[in-house]
C-alpha positions in Angstrom: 0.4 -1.8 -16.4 2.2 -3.6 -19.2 -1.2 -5.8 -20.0 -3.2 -2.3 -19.7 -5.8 -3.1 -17.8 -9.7 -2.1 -18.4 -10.0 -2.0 -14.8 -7.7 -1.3 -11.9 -8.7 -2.1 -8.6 -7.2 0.4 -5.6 -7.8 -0.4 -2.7 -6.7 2.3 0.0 -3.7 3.1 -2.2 -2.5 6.4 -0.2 -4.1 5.4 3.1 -0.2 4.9 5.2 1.5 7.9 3.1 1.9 11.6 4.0 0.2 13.9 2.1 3.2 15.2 -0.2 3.6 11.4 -1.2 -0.3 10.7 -1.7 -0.4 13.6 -4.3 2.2 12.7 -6.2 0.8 8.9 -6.3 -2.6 10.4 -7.2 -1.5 12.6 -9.7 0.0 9.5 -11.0 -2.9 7.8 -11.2 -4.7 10.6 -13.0 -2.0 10.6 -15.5 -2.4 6.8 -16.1 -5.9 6.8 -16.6 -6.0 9.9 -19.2 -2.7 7.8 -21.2 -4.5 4.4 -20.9 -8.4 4.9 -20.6 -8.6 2.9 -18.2 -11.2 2.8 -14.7 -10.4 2.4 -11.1 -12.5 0.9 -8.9 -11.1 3.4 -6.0 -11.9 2.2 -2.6 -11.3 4.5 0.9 -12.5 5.4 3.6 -11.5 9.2 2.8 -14.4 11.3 1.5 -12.0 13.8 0.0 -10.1 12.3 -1.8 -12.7 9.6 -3.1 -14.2 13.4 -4.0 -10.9 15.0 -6.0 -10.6 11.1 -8.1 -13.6 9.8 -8.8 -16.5 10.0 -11.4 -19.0 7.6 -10.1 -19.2 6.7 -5.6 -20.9 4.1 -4.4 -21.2 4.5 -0.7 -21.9 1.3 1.4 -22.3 0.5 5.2 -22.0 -2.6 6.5 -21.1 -4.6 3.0 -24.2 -3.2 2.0 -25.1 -0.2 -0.8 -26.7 3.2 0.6 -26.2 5.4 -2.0 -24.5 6.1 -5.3 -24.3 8.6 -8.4 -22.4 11.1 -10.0 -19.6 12.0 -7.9 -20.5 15.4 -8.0 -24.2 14.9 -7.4 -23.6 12.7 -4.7 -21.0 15.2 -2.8 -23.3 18.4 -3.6 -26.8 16.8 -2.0 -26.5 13.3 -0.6 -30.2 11.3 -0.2 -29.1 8.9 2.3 -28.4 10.0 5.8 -25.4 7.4 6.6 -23.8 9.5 3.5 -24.8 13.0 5.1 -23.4 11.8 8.3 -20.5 10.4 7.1 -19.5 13.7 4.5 -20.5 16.0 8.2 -17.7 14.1 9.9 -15.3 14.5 7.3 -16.3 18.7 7.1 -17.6 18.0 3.6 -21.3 18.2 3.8 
């Protein structure tokens, strides 16, 4: 953080934390990127929280894009069925 980075990359940051932990470290994060400006390129296999910290998803399968948009937009009416599949198993679609 001392270089203040444009762009921080996360990759499964709270994945092998409990959940009291991972909200502290993602309220953390929110904090650092209102102070700093900067962007995360979030990456997780957890549709809610990819939900409650991002702007912007980008859903792949297979190393490959499916889908991506708004956060918001995506979560409300996903186009692409691997995304409606994957937001049914997680209860969020």
């Amino acid at each position: 953080m001392v270089l203040r980075p444009e762009v921080l990359a996360l990759d499964e940051p709270t994945s092998a934390l409990d959940v009291s932990v991972q909200q502290q470290v993602l309220a953390l994060l929110a904090a650092l990127q209102r102070r700093y400006g900067m962007s995360y390129v979030f990456i997780s296999h957890d549709p809610a929280l990819v939900r409650a910290m991002s702007h912007r998803v980008m859903v792949m399968n297979n190393g490959e894009v499916v889908e991506e948009g708004e956060a918001e937009a995506l979560f409300a009416a996903p186009r692409a069925a691997y995304t409606q599949e994957l937001l049914a198993a997680a209860h969020l679609g």
